[in-house]
C-alpha positions as CSV (number, residue, x, y, z in Angstrom):
1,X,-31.7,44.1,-14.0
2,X,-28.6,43.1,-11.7
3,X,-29.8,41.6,-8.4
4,X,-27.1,40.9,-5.9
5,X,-26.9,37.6,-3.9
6,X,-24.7,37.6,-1.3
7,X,-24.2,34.1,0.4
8,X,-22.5,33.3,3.5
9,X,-19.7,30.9,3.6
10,X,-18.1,29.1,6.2
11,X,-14.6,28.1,6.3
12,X,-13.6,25.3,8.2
13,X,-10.7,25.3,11.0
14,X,-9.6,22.3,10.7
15,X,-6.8,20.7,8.1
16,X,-7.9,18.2,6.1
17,X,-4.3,17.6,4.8
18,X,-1.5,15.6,6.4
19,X,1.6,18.2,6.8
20,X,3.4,15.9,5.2
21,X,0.5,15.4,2.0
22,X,2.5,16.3,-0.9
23,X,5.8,15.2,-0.1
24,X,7.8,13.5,-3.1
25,X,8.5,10.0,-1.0
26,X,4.6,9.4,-1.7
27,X,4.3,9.7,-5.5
28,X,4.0,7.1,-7.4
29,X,6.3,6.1,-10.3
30,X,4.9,4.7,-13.5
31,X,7.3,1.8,-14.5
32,X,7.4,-1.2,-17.4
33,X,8.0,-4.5,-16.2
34,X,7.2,-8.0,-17.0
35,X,5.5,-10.0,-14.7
36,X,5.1,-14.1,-15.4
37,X,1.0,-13.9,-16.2
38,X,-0.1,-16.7,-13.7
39,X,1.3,-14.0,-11.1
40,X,-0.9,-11.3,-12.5
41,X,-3.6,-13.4,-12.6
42,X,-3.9,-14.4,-8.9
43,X,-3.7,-10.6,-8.1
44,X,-6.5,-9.9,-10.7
45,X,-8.6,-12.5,-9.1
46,X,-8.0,-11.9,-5.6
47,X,-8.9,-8.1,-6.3
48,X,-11.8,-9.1,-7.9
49,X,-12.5,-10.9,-4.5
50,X,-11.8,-8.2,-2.5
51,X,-13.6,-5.4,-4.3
52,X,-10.1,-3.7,-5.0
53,X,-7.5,-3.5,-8.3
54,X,-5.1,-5.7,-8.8
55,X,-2.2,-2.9,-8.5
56,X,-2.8,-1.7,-5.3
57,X,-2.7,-5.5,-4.2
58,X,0.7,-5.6,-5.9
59,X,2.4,-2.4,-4.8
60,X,1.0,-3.3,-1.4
61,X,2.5,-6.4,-1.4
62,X,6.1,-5.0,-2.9
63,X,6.0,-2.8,0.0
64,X,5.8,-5.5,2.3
65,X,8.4,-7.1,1.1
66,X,10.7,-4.4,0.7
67,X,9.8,-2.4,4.3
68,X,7.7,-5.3,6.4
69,X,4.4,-5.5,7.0
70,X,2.0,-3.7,9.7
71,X,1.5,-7.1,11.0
72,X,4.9,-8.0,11.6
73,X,5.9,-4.4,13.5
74,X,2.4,-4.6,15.9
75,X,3.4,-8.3,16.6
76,X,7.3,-7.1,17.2
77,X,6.4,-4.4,19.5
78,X,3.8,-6.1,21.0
79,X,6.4,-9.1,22.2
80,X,8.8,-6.4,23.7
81,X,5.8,-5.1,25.8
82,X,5.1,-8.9,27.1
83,X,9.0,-9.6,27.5
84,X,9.3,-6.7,29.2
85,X,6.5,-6.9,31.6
86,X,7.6,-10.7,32.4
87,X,11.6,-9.3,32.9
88,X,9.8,-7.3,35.8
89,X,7.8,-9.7,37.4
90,X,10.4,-12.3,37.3
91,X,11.7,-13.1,41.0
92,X,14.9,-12.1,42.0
93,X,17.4,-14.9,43.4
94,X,18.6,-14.5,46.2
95,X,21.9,-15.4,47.4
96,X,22.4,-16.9,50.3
């Protein structure tokens, strides 16, 4: 005997992907290189630390090297929003 079920489904509205998900600048690249062991070890330890793996903490830190950190761009454009604001309030001479 054949009993049909029929269930309702709900499809969501929203996208849960970035536009930008699967573009080709993201991937990753599996590479061979040799790294001097006391250097792997502090990453393995500080990942063990953290809760993480040690590769993430290395290409994490390669990226900083290579395109800055977060850090260093919050604390860049945070100094041009106080130099600016003081470049405002500064008095004007006057000549006289």
């Amino acid at each position: 005997m054949s009993t049909s079920h029929k269930k309702d489904i709900e499809y969501g509205t929203e996208d849960l992907l970035a536009e930008d998900e699967f573009d080709p600048k993201y991937g990753k690249e599996r590479i061979t290189i040799l790294v001097d062991q006391q250097v792997v070890d502090a990453f393995r330890e500080k990942a063990e630390r953290q809760g993480g793996k040690y590769q993430t903490l290395m290409r994490e830190a390669l990226r900083m090297v290579i395109f800055g950190s977060k850090v260093e761009e919050r604390l860049q454009r945070l100094e041009a929003k106080v130099f600016q604001v003081k470049e405002k309030n500064k008095p004007k001479k006057k000549y006289g």
